[in-house]
N, C-alpha and C positions, 0 to 999 in steps of 0.2 A: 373597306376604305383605309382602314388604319393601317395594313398589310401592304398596300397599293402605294401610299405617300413613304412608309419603309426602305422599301426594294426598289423606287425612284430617286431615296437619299443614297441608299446600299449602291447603286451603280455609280451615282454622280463620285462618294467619295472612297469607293475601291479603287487601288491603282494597279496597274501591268505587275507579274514578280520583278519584272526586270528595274521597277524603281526602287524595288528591295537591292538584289542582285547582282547590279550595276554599278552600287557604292561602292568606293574602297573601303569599308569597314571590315573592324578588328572578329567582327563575330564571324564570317566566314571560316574563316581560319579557326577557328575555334569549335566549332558545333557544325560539324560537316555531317553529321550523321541527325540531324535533325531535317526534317520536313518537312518546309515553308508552306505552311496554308493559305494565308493573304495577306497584303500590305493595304492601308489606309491611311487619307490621307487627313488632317487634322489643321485647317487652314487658321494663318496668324498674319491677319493683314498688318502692312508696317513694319514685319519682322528682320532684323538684318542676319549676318553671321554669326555672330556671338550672343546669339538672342537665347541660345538653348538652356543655360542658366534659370532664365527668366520664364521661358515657357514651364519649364520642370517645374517651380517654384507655383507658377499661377495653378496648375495640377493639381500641384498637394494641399494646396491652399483652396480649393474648389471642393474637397472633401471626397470620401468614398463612395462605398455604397452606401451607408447613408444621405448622400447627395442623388443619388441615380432616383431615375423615373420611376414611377409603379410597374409600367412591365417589366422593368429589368431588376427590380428588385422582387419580384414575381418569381422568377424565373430564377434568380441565384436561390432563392429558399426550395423553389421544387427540385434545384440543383444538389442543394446539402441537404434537402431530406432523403434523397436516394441514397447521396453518402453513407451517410448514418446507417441507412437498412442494409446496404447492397455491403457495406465494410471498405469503400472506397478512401475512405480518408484518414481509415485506421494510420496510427504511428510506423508501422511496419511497410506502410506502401510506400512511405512519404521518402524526401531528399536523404541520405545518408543510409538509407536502410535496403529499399526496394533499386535504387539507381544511388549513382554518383555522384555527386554536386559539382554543376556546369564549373564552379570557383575553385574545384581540386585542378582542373587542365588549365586554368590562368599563366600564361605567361609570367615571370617575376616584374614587369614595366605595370601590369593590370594587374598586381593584387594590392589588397589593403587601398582602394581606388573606393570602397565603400563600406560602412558597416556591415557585421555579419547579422546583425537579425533584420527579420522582417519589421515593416513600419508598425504600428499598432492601428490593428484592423484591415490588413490588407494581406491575402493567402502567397503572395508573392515575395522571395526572398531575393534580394540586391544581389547580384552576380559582378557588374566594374560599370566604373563610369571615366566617360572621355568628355571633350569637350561638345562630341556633337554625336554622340551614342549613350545609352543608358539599358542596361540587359538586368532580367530579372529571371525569378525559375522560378516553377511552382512542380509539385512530383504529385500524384496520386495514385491507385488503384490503374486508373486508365490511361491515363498519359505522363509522360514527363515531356514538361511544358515551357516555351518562354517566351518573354512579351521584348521585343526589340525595340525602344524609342530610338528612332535616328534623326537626325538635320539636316537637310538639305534644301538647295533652292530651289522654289515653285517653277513648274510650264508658264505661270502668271507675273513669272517678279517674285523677288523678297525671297523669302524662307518659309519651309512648312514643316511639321511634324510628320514623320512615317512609322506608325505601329506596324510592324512585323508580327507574326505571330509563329513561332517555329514549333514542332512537335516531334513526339518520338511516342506513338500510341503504340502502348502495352497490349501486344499479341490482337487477335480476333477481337477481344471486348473491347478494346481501346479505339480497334477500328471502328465497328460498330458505333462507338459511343459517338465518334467525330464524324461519323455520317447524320447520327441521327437529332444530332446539335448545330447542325448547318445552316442548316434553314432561318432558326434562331437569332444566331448570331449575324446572319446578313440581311434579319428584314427586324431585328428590333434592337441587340445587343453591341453592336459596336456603330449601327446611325446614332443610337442615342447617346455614347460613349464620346463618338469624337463630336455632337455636339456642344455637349457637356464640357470638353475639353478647349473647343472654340469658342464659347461661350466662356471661359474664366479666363480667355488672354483677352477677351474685349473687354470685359470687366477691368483689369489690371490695367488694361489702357486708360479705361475712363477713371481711375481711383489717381493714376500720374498725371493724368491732366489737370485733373483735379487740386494735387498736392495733397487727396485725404490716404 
């Protein structure tokens, strides 16, 4: 049942690559040797053009994985406990060591566009931010990884959020690993994510109407 209502969410809010693809965004040009595995779409009824600010903020403000569901908090622990065994997330795999950090190829107009470390509690380090892009990296063992927030107007009206999710999987296991994490991630990991995420821009609406 719970699979069924997933993969009913997973199709409604997957979108075509090409509403990735199509943007003029600064990350093409930049991470051409990366991957595209899918776009998502993260909907923000009311939203205008300069709303991307405000979306970001309602995000971080909606908290981490300590906010996420039981399955997906399920599933990241049986994630880092393979870590741990398998040696995936040793120092030596990660950004600066195993690969390059996506922030060394930055144009000079995109650097210093954001802090260099990661936020506290999230495996993701800040890469640039524009007004209606926002790129992060993550490196391990099996992939070198990055999450694209972009802005763009809805098929519906207004403005939505678009997670990209770009990849550069580390040889044979890396493939494997993104084959056999697929499934995963489109019947429980990112439905619960971007609702999670559409859910803190409603909220943020009703705390402004509000005045609290």
């Amino acid at each position: 049942m719970y699979a069924t209502v997933y993969l009913a969410e997973a199709v409604a809010m997957r979108l075509p690559d090409s509403a990735h693809t199509d943007r003029p965004w600064r990350i093409h040009e930049i991470a051409r040797d990366f991957e595209l595995e899918d776009v998502w779409s993260v909907r923000a009824p009311g939203a205008g053009p300069g709303d991307f600010p405000v979306m970001l903020e309602a995000i971080r403000s909606s908290g981490g994985l300590a906010r996420q569901a039981p399955p997906v908090k399920l599933l990241f622990a049986v994630r880092w406990g393979l870590g741990a065994l398998l040696g995936w997330d040793r120092p030596r795999t990660g950004l600066g060591s195993r690969v390059r950090p996506l922030r060394d190829r930055l144009p000079s107009d995109l650097r210093d566009t954001v802090d260099d470390a990661a936020p506290v509690g999230s495996p993701f380090t800040p890469v640039y931010r524009l007004p209606d892009e926002d790129v992060r990296e993550i490196a391990n063992g099996t992939v070198h990884g990055l999450m694209h927030l972009g802005w763009a107007p809805a098929a519906d009206g207004g403005y939505e959020l678009r997670m990209a999710v770009l990849v550069r999987p580390n040889g044979l296991v890396g493939r494997l690993y993104m084959a056999v994490i697929t499934p995963f991630r489109y019947l429980i990991v990112y439905p619960l994510l971007t609702r999670q995420w559409e859910r803190a821009w409603r909220e943020r609406g009703a705390r402004a109407a509000t005045g609290s």
